[in-house]
N, C-alpha and C positions, 0 to 999 in steps of 0.2 A: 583768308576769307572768313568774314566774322558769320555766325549762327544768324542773325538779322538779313545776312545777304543767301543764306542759303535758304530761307524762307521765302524769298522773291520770286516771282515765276517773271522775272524781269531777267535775261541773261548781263551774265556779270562779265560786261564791258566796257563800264567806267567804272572809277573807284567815286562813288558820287558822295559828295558834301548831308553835312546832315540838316539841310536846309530847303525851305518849299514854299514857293514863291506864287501867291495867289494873287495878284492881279501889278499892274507896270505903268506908269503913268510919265511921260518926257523921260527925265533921266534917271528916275529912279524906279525900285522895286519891293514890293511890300511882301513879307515874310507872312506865314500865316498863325504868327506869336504876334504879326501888328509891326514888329521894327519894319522901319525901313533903310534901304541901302540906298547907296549914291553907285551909280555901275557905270564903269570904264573898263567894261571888258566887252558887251554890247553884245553876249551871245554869241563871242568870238569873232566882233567884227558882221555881226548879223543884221544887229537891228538899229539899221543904218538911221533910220528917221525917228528912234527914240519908240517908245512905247506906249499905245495905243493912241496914235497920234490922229485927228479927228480927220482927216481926209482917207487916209488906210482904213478905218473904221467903218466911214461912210461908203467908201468904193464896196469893201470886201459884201456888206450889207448888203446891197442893191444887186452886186451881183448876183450873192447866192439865193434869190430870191428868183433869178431869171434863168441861169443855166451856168452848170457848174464843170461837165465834161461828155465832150461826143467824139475824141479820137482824133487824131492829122488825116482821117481818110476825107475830111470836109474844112471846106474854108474857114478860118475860126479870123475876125476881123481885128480885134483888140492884136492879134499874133503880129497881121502884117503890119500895124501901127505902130508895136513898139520895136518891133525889127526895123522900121524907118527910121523912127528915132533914135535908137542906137547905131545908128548906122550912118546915119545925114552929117551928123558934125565931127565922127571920127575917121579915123584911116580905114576903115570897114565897109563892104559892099554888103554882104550878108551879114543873117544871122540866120541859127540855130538852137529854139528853146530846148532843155534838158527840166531835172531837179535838183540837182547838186552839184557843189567843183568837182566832184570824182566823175560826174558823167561830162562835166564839160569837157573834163583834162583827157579823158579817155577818147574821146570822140575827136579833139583835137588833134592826139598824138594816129588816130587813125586819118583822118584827112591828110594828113602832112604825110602819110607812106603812102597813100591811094594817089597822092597826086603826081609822082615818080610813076608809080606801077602805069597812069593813064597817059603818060607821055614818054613811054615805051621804055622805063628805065627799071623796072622792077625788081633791079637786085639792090635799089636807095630803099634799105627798110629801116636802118637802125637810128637812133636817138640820140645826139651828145645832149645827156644831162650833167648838173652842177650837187658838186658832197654841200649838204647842208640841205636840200630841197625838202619841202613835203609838198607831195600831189594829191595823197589821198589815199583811199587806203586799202584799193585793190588788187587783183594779182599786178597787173602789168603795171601801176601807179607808185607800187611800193618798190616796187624792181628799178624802177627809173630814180626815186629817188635814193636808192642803194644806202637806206640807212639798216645797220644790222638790227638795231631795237625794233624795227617792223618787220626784218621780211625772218627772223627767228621762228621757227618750226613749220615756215608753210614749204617744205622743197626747195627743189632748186629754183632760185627768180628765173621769170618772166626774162627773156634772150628779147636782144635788140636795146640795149642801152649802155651804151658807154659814160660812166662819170668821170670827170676832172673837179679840179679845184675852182671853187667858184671865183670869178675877178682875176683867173689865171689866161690869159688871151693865147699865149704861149702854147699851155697844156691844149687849151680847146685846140688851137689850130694843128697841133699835132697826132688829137685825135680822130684827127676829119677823113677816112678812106671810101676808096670807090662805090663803097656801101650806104655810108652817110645819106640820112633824107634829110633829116634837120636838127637843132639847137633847140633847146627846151629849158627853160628857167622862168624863178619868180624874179620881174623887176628891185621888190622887195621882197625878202625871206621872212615869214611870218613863222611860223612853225619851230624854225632855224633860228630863230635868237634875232630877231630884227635888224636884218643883215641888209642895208642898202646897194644895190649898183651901184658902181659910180657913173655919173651921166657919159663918161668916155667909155667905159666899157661896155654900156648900152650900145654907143654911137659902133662901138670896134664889133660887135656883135652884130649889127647890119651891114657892114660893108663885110662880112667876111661870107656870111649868108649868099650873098649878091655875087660874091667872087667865084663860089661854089655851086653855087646855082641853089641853095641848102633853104627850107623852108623853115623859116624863125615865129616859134612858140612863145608866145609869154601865157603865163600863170598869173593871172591879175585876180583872183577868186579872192584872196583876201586886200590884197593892198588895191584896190579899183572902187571903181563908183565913190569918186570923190574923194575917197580915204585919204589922199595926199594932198586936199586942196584944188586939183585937176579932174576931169572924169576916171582919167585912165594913169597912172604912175608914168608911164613910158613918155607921157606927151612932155613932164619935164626936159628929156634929151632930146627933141625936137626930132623925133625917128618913130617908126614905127614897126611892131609886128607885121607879119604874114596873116596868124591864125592867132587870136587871144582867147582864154578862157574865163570866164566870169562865173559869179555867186553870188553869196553871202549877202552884200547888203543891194542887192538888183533886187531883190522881194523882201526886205525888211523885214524879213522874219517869214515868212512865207516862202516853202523850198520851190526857189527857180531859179534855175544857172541857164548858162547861154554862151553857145563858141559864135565868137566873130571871127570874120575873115574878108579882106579881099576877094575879089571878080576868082584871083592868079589862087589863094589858097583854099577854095573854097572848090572848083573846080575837079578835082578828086572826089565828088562825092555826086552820084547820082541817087536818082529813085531804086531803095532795095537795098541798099550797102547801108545806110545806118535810118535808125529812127528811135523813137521815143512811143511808150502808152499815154503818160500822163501828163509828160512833157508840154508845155504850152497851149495849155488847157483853157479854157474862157476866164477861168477861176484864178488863176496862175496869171496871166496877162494883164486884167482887170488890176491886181494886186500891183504888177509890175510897171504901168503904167502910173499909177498911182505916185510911188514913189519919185518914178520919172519925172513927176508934177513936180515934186516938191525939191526935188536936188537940183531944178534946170528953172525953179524960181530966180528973180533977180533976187542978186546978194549971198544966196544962199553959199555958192562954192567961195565967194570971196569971205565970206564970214568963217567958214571954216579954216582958211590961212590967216588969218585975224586970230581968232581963238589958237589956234597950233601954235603961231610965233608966240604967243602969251603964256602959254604953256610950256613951251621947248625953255626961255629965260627963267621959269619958276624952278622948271626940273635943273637946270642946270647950276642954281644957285643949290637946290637941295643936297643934290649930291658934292658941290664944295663947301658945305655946311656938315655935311655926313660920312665924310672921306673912312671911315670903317663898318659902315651900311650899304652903300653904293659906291659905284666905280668910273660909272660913266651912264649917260644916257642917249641914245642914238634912235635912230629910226625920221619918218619924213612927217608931216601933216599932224592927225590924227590916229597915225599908228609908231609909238613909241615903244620902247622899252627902256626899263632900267637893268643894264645888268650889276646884279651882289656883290660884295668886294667877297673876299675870301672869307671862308669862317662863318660866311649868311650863305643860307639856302634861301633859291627863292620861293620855293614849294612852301617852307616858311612861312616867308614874309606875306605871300597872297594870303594864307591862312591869318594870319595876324592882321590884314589890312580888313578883313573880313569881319572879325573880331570888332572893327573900328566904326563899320559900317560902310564899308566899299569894297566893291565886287573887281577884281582884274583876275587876268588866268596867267600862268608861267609860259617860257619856253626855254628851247636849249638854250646850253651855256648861259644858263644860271641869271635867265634874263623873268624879270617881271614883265609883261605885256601889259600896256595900257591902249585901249582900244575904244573909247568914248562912242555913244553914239553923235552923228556930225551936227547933230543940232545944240552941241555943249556949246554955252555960254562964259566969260570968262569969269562968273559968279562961279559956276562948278568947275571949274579949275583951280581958284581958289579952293575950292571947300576939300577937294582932292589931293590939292601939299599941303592942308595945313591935316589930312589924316596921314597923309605920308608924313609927314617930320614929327606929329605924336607916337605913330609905329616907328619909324628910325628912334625916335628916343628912349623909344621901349627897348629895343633889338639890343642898341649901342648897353641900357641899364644893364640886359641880363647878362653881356656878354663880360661887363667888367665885375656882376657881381659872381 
C-alpha cells in the first residue's frame, strides 16, 4: 500500500492505474495529460456501443429531464418494452431488470432453487458449477465460483455448490444427486482466461439438464449482447438456457443487468421473494433501450463478425510472428484473449500496451483480454496489432537484452 493510496478516502479495492480519463469518444479515450488511447478493453466489456455515442447521449438527455426514478411499486413503460424486446426474438419469456452481473447471477442462482422448492421438491437446492468461473463477487457468487484467490479470508463459502472441471461432461454427470437444482456456467469464461464451450458441450449440457429434470444457468454478463457476433453466445449451439444472466454491455456503460428466463424457469419466483430499489428504473431502461436501438440496427451484429474474423487472422498471424511473446490466441467474436508464452507476464504486457496507447485488461492464465467496443472498425484493428507487434517487439528486445 503506497502513502498516496493511504491518503484516499476512496477504499482500497483496486490497485488502480495512474491514469484519468476525462472524456471518450467511439473507440477511443482521452487522458487528462491530452493523450489519447485506442481501448479494447471497453470497461471490461461494458461499453458495448463505444463512447459517448450520440443516440445514448441523446436518450440518457431527454430522459433525465423527465423522470429519473419512482420504485417497481408502479408501472414504469420503457421496463415492459425492453423486457419485450429481449425477450421476442430469444429463447426467453421474461425478464427481470437488476444493476450488475452480481445481482443478475444472484437472483438467477435463486430462481433456479425456488423453482424445485414450488413444485414440491425442496431438497433440489445445490449448484453444479464449473473451476475457472467468475460470477461475481459476493458471498454466495464467490462460493460458486470456488476460486481460492476470492473466497480467502471471508469464512467458510456459501453451501450449495458443487465444482467439476469445466468441459468435463463426465465429472458433471457424476456430480448430479438427489439434491441437484441445476448447472451454472459461462458459455464463455471471461474472468477465467477466455475459456470457450465447445458447441457440443453446450449441446451435452442441455440434454442432461432435461434428463434430470436440472435447471440450466448460463452467465452471459460478459460474453452476451452481441459479444460474439450473436445476441446471446449460446444461440451459436443452437440450444438454449433455462435462466440467463446478463450485463455489462445491455447499458453501455450505464449499470443494468437483467435475468432471463423461460414461462418453466422463471416460474419459482412470485411477488415478495426477490426484487430490486433501483433496478429498472425510467433512467435505466431509457439507457437500455437505447443501446437495443443500436445493436438490433441492420448490419450492426453482422459487422461485428466481419470485424472479429479480421481480427482473429491478424492475432493469429501476430502470435506466429511472436512465438516467445504469445502462445496462442482464443476466444469467439469480439471477446479474445492472447495468452503469454512463458517468461511474459501479462499483467506486463497490458501495462506496456498501455505505454503504447491502448487500453486491454488481463485475466487467468496469463491471458491478455481484448474486449473492443462492438462498434470496432477494421481500421482499429489494424491500429491495435500494429501496437501489439511494436509491444511484442519491445517485450521479445528486453527479454534477449
Amino acid at each position: 500500500m503506497t502513502s498516496e493510496t493511504n491518503k484516499s478516502a476512496v477504499m482500497n479495492t483496486y490497485a488502480r492505474y495512474p491514469l484519468t480519463f476525462e472524456r471518450g469518444e467511439g473507440m477511443y479515450l482521452y487522458a487528462t495529460d491530452g493523450r489519447r488511447y485506442l481501448d479494447f478493453y471497453g470497461g471490461i466489456a461494458v461499453n458495448s456501443v463505444g463512447h459517448s455515442h450520440p443516440h445514448m447521449v441523446k436518450t440518457l438527455q431527454e430522459q433525465a429531464t423527465k423522470l429519473w426514478h419512482v420504485s417497481n411499486l408502479f408501472q414504469i413503460p420503457d421496463q415492459e418494452r425492453l423486457a419485450t424486446r429481449l425477450t421476442q426474438d430469444s429463447f426467453a419469456d421474461k425478464a427481470f431488470f437488476c444493476n450488475s452481473g452480481l445481482e443478475a447471477m444472484e437472483g438467477a442462482l435463486k430462481i433456479a432453487r425456488r423453482y424445485h422448492y414450488k413444485n414440491g421438491q425442496p431438497e433440489k437446492w445445490r449448484t453444479i458449477t464449473v473451476q475457472g468461473a467468475f460470477h461475481g463477487r459476493s458471498l454466495a457468487t464467490i462460493a460458486a465460483a470456488n476460486n481460492p484467490k476470492y473466497l480467502e479470508g471471508f469464512g467458510k463459502p456459501a453451501d450449495g455448490f458443487d465444482s467439476v472441471p469445466f468441459g468435463n461432461m463426465n465429472a458433471l454427470r457424476d456430480a448430479i444427486t438427489g439434491e441437484t437444482a441445476a448447472i451454472a456456467l459461462e458459455p464463455i469464461q471471461g474472468e477465467g482466461g477466455i475459456n470457450p464451450a465447445s458447441l457440443d458441450y453446450l449441446k451435452a449440457l442441455r440434454a442432461t439438464a432435461d434428463e434430470y429434470g436440472l435447471m440450466l444457468v448460463f452467465d452471459e454478463i460478459q460474453c452476451g449482447m452481441g459479444r460474439t457476433g450473436k445476441m446471446w453466445a449460446h444461440e451459436w449451439a443452437d440450444m438454449a438456457p433455462d435462466i440467463l444472466a446478463s450485463a455489462k454491455g445491455i447499458g453501455g456503460g450505464f449499470p443494468v443487468g437483467a435475468i432471463l428466463a423461460t414461462d418453466k424457469g422463471a416460474s419459482g419466483i412470485d411477488p415478495g421473494y426477490h426484487g430490486t430499489t433501483f433496478g429498472g428504473n425510467p433512467l435505466a431502461m431509457a439507457v437500455g433501450n437505447a443501446v437495443l436501438d443500436i445493436m438490433t440496427a441492420d448490419g450492426f451484429l453482422e459487422n461485428v463478425n466481419k470485424v472479429s474474423g479480421y481480427l482473429w487472422s491478424k492475432l493469429q498471424k501476430l502470435v506466429a510472428d511472436n512465438p516467445t511473446v504469445f502462445e496462442t490466441v482464443r476466444g469467439a467474436g469480439l471477446m479474445l484473449g492472447l495468452k503469454c508464452a512463458s517468461g511474459v507476464v501479462a499483467g506486463d504486457m497490458v501495462k506496456a500496451l498501455m505505454a503504447n496507447g491502448m487500453l486491454t485488461v488481463g485475466a487467468a492464465d496469463n491471458v491478455v483480454r481484448l474486449l473492443p467496443p462492438l462498434i470496432a472498425g477494421e481500421e482499429h484493428c489494424d491500429e491495435a496489432v500494429a501496437i501489439l507487434e511494436k509491444t511484442a517487439a519491445e517485450t521479445a528486445s528486453k527479454a534477449e537484452g
